[in-house]
ROZA-388374 format. One record per atom (N, C-alpha, C, O): y, z, x. Coordinates in steps of 0.001 Angstrom, whole numbers, plus 500000, padded with zeros to 6 digits. Layout:
REM ROZA-388374
YZX ...
REM end
This chain:
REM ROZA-388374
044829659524470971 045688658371470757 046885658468471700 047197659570472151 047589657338472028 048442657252473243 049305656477472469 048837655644471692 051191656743472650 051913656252471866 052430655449473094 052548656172474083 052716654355473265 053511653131473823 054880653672473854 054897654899473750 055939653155473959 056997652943473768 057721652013474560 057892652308475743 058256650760474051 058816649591475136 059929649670474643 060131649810473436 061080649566475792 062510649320475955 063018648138476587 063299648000477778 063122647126475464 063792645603475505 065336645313475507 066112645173474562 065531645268476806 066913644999476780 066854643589476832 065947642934477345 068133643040476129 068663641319476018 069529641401476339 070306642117475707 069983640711477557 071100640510478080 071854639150477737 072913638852478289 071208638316476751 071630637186476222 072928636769475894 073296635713476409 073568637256475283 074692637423474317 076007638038476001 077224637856475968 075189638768477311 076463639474477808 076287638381479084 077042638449480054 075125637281478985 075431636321480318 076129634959479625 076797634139480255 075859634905478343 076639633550477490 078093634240476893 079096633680477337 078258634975476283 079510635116475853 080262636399476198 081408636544475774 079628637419477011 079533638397477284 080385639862476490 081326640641476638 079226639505475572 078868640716474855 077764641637475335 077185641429476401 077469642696474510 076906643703474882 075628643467475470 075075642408475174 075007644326476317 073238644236476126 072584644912475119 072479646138475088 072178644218474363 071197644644473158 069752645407473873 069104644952474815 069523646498473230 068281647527473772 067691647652472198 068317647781471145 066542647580472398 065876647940471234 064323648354471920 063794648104473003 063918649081470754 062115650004471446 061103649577469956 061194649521468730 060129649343471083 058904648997469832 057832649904470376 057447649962471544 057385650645469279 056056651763469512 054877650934469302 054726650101468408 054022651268470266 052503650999469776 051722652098469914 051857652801470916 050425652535468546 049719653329468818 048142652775469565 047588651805469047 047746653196470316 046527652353471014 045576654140471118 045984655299471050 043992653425471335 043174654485471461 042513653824472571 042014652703472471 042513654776474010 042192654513475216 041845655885475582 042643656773475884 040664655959475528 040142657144475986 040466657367477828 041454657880478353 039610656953478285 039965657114479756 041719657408480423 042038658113481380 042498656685479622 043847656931480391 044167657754479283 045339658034479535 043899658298478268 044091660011477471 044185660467478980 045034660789479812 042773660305478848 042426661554479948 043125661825481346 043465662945481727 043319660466482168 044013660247483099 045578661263482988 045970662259483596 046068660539482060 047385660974481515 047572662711481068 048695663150480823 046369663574481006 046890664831480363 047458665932481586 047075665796482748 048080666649481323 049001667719482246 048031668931481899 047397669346480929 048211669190482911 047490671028483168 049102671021484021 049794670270484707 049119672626483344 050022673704483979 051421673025484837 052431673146484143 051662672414486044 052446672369486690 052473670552487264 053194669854487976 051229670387486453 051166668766487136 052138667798485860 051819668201484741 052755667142485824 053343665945485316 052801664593485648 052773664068486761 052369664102484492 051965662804484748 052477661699483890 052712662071482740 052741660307484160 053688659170483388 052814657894483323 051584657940483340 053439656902483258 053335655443483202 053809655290483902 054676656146483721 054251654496485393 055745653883485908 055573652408486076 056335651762486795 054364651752485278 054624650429485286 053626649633484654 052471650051484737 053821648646484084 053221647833483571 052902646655483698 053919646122484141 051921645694483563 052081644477484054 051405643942483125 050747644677482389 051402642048482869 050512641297482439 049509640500483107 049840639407483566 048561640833483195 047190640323484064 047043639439482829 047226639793481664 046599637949483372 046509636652482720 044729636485482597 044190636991483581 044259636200482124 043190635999482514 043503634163483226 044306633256483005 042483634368484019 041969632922484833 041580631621484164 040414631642483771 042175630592483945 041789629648482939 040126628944484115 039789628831485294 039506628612482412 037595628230482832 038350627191483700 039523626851483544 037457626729484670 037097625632485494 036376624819485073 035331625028484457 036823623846485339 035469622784484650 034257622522485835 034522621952486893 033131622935485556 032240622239486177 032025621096487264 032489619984487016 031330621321488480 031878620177489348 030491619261489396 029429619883489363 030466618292489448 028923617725489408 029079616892490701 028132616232491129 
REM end
């Protein structure tokens, strides 16, 4: 199992009235075998995440006649 962890900063409140940036973290537990594996350290190696993205899927096409 692989624990997530996202760090949401809101800068809302410090571009309108400028107050603080709000940070808050949401865990997810996910089971992904392959990036377990990717992800494990032997001895001297360190390994991370350094990025994430959202891949959209492609909306259907309609048929051309």
């Amino acid at each position: 199992m692989i624990r997530l962890i996202v760090r949401i900063d809101d800068a809302g409140m410090a571009a309108n009235v400028g107050g603080p940036v709000q940070t808050t973290y949401r865990t997810f537990d996910i089971e992904h075998p392959e990036l377990e594996e990717a992800l494990q350290s032997f001895n001297l190696n360190y390994r991370s995440i350094v990025g994430a993205e959202i891949v959209k899927a492609e909306p259907e096409k309609e048929p051309t006649r």
